[in-house]
Backbone as CSV, one residue per row, in Angstrom:
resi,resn,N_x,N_y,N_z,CA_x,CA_y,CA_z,C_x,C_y,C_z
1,UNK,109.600,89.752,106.824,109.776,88.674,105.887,111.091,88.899,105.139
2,UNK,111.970,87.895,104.954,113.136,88.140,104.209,112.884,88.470,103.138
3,UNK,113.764,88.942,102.604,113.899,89.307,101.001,114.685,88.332,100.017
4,UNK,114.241,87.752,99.342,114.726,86.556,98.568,115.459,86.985,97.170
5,UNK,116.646,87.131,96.392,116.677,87.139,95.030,116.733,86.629,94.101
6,UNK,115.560,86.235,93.495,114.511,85.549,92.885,115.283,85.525,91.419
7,UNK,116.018,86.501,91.407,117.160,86.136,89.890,118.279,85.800,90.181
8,UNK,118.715,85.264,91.233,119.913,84.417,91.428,119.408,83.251,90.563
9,UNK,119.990,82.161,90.352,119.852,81.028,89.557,119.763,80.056,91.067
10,UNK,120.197,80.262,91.640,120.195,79.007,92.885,118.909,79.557,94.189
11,UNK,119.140,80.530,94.205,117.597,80.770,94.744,116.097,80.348,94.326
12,UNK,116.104,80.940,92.741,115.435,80.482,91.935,114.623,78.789,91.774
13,UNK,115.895,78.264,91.768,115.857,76.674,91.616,115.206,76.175,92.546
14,UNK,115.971,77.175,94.038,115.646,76.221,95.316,113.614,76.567,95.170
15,UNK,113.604,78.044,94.822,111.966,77.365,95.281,111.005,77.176,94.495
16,UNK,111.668,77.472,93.125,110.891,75.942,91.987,111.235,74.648,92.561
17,UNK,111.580,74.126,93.203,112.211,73.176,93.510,110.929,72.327,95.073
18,UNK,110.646,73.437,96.209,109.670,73.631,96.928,108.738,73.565,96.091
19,UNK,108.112,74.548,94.948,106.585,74.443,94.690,106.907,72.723,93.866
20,UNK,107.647,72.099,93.500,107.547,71.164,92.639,107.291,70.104,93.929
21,UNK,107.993,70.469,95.434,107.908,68.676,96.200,106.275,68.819,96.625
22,UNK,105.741,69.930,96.716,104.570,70.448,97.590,102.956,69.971,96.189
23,UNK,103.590,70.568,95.305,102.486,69.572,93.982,102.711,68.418,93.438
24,UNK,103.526,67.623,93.163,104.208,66.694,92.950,104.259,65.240,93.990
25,UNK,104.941,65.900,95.299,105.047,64.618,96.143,103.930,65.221,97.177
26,UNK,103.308,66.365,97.508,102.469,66.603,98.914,101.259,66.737,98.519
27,UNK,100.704,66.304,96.605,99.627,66.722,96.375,98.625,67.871,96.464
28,UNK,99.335,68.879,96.822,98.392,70.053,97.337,97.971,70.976,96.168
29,UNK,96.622,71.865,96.038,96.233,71.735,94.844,96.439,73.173,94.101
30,UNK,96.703,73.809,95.203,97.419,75.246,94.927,98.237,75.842,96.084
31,UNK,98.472,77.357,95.278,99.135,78.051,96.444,98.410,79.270,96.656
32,UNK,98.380,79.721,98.180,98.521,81.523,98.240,99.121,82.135,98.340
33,UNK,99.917,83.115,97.461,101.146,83.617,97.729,101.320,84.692,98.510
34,UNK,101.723,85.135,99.353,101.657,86.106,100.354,102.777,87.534,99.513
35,UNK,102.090,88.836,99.674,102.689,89.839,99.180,103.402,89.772,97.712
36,UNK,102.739,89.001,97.059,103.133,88.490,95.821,103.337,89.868,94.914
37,UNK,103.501,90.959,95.004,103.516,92.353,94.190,105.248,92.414,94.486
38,UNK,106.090,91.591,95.513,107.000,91.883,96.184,108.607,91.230,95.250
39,UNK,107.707,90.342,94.648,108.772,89.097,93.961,108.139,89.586,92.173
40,UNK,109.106,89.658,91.407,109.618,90.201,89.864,108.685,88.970,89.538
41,UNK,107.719,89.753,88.398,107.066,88.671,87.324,107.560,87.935,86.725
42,UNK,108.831,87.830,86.470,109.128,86.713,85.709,109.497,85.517,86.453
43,UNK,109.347,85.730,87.790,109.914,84.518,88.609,108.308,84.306,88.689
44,UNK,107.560,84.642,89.039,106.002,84.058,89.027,105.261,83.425,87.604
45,UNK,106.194,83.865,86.312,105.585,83.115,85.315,106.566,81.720,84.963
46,UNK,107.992,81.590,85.822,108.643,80.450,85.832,107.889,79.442,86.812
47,UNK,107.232,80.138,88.029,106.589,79.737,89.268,105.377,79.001,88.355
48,UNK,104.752,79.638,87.689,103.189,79.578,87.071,103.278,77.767,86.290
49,UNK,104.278,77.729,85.640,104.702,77.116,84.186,105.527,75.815,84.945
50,UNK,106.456,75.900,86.278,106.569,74.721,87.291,105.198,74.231,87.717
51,UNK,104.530,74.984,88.434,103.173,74.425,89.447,102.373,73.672,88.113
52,UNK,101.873,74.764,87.339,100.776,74.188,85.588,100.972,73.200,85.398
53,UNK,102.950,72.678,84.886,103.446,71.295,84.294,102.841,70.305,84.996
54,UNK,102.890,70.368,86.790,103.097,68.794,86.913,101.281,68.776,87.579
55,UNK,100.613,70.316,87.397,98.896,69.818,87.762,98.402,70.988,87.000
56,UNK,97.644,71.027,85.963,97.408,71.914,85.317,96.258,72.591,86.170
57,UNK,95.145,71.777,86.744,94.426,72.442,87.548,94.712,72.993,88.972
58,UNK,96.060,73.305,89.375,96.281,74.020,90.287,95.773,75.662,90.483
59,UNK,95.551,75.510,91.955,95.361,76.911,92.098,96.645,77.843,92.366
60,UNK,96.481,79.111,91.680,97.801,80.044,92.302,96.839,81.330,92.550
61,UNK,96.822,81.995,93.744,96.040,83.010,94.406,97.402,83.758,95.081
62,UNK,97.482,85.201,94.164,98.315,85.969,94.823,97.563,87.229,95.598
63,UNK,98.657,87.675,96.556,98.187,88.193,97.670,98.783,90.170,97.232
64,UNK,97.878,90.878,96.518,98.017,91.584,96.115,96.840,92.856,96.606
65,UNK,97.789,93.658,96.887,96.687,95.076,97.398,96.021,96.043,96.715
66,UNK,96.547,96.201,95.940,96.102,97.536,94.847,95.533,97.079,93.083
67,UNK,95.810,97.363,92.311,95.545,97.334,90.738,96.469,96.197,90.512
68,UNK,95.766,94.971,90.247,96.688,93.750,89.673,96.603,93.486,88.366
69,UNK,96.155,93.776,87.662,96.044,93.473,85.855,97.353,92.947,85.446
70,UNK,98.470,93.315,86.151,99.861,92.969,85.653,99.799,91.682,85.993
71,UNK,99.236,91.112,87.236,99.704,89.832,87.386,98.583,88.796,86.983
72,UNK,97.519,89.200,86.333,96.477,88.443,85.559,96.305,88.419,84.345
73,UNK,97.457,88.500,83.733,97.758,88.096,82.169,97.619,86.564,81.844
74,UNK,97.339,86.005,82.648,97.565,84.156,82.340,98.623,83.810,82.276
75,UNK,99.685,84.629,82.638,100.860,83.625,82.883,101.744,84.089,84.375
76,UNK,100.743,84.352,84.694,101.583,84.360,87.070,100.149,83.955,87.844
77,UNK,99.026,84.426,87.662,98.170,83.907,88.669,96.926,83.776,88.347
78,UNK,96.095,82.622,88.923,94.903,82.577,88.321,93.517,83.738,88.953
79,UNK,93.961,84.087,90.282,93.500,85.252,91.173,94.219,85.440,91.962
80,UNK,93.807,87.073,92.448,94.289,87.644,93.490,93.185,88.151,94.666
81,UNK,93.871,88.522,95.879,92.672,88.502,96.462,92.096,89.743,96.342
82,UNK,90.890,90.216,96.191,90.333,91.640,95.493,90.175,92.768,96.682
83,UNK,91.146,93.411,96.936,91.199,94.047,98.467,90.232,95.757,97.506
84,UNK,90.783,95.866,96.136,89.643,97.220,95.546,88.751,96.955,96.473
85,UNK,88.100,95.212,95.704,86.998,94.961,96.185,86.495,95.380,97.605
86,UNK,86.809,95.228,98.106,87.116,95.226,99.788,86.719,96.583,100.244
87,UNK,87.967,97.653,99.752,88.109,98.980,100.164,86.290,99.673,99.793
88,UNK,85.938,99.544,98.518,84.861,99.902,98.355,84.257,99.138,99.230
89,UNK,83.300,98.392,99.310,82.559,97.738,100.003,82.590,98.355,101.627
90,UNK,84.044,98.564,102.265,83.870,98.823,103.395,83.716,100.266,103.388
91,UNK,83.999,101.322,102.354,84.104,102.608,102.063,82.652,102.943,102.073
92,UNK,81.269,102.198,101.761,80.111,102.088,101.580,79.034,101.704,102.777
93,UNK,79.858,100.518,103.199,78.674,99.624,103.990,79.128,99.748,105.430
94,UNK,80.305,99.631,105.499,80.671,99.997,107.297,81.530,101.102,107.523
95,UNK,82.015,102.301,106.466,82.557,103.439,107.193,81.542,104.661,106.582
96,UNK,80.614,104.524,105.868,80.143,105.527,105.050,80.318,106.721,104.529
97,UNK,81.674,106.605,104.087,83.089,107.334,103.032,81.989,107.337,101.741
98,UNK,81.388,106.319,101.568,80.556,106.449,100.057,79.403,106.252,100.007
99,UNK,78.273,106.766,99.295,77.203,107.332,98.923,76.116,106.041,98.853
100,UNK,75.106,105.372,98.160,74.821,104.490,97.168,75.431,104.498,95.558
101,UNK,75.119,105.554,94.983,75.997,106.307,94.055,77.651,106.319,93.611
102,UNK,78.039,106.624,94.860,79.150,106.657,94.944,80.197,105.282,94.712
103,UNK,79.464,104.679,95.857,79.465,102.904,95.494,79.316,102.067,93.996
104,UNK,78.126,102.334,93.799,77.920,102.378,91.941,79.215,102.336,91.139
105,UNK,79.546,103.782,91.273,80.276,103.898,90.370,81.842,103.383,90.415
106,UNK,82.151,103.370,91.892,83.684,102.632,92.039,83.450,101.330,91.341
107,UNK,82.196,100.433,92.030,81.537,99.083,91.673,81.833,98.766,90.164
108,UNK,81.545,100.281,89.224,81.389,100.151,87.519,82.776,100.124,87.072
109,UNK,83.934,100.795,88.198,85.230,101.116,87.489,85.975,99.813,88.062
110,UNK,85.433,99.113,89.083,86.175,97.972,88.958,85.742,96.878,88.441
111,UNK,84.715,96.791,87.556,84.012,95.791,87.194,85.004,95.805,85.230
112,UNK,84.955,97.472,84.548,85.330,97.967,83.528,86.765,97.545,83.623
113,UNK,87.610,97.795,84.708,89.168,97.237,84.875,89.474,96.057,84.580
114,UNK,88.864,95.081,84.796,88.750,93.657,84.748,88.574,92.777,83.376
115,UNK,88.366,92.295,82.618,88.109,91.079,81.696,86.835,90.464,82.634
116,UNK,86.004,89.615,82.013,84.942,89.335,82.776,85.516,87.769,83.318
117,UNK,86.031,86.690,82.342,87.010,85.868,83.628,87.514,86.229,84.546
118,UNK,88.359,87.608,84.516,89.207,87.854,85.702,88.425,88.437,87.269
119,UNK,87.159,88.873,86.821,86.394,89.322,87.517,85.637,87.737,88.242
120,UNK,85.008,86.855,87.396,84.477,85.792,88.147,85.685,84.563,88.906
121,UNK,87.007,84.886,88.562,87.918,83.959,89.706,88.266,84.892,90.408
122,UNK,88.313,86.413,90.627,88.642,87.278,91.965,88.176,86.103,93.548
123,UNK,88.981,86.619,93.954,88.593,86.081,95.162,88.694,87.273,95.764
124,UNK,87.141,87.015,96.499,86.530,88.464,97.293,86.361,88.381,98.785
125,UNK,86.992,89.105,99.366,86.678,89.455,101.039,86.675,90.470,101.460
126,UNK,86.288,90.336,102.844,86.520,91.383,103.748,87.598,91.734,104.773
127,UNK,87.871,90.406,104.637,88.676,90.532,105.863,89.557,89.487,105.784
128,UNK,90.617,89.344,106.472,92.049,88.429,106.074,92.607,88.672,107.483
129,UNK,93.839,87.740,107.476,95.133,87.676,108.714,95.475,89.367,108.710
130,UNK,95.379,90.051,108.147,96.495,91.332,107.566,95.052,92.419,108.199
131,UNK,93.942,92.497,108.101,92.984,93.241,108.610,92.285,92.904,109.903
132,UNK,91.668,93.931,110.714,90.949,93.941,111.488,89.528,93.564,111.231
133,UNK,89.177,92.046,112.146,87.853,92.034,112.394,86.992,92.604,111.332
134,UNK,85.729,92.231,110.390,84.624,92.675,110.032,83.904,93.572,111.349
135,UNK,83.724,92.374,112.057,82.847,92.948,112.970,82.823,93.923,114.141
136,UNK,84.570,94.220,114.076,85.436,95.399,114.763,84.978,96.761,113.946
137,UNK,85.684,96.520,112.711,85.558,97.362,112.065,83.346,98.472,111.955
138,UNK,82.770,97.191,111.828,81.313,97.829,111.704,80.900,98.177,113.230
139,UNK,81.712,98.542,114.668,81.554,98.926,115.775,80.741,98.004,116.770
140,UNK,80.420,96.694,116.138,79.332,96.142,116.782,78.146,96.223,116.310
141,UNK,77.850,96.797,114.869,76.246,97.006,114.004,76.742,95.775,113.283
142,UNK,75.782,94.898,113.548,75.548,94.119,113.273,74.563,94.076,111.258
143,UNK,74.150,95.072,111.332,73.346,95.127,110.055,74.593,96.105,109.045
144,UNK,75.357,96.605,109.721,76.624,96.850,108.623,76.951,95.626,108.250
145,UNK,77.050,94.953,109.288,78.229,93.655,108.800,77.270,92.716,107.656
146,UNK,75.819,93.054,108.154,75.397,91.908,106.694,75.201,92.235,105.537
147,UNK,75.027,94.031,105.783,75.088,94.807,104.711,76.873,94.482,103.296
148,UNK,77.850,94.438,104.182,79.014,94.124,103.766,78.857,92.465,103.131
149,UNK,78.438,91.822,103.711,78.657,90.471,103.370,77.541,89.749,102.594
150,UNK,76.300,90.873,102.320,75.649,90.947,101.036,75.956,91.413,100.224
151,UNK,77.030,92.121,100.200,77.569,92.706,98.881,78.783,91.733,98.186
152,UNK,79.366,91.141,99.539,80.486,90.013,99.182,79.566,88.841,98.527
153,UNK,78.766,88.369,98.735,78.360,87.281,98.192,77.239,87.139,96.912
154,UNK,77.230,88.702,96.516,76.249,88.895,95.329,77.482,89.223,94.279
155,UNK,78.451,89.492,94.860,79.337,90.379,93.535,80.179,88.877,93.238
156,UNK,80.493,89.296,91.243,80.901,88.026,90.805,82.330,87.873,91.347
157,UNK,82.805,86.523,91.296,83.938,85.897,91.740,83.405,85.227,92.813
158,UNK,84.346,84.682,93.223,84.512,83.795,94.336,84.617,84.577,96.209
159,UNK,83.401,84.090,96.629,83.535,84.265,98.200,84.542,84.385,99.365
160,UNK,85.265,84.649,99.812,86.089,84.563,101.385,85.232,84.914,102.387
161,UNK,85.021,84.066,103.044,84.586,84.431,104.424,85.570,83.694,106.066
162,UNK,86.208,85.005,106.201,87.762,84.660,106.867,86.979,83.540,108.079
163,UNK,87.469,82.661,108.843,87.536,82.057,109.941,87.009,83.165,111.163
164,UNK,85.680,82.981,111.677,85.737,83.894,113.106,84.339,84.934,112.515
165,UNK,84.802,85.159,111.198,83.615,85.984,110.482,82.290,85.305,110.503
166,UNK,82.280,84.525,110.486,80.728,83.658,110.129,79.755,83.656,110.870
């Protein structure tokens, strides 16, 4: 993926300029931003404050791997996708890296990391373009995989269930 510099002034413009024809003239009601940890916060809270103006109920879902608190201040994204989430869950239910216990307690430290809004718009999965298969990953056990995707659909936030998974 190219590398864009997002503090040029004419770069900048050009793709405030994109998110404005895409909400504005293409109606679309959000974005997902791909590797969004990659591009400087302040171009995502100019990004935030373009998309907001012209639809306040837009979605912005950044595509973030690790500890995002930085970019869920309310002014860059309304979620990210919860890959913690993820790592535990699969650390538990289809590689058994973790305990019941063990699970618990990651479960308590990412629940404690969070604000409890930021926790119910997470958007939660297992699996994405960027990972292998659920059902690769659990070898063909079939009761891993529902084991995993009972845990995705009891824990708060919002569901993903990738295309192919179902």
């Amino acid at each position: 993926m190219p590398k864009l510099n997002t503090e040029h002034p004419e770069v900048k413009e050009y793709l405030l300029e994109v998110a404005r024809y895409w909400i504005q003239d293409m109606g679309i009601d959000g974005w997902r931003l791909d590797v969004a940890n990659e591009v400087d916060h302040q171009f995502w809270r100019e990004f935030r404050q373009t998309v907001k103006t012209l639809n306040p109920d837009a979605y912005l879902l950044g595509e973030i791997w690790h500890d995002s608190i930085m970019w869920l201040q309310g002014d860059q994204f309304d979620a990210v996708m919860n890959y913690p989430f993820t790592n535990n869950v699969m650390d538990y239910a289809v590689l058994g890296k973790l305990d019941g216990l063990g699970f618990a307690n990651e479960i308590g430290k990412l629940l404690a990391a969070y604000s409890q809004p930021v926790t119910e718009a997470a958007f939660n999965l297992l699996g994405s373009h960027d990972t292998p298969r659920l059902l690769t990953l659990c070898e063909g056990d079939v009761r891993k995989m529902k084991l995993a995707v009972m845990l995705l659909l009891t824990y708060p936030g919002a569901p993903c269930i990738y295309y192919g998974d179902e």
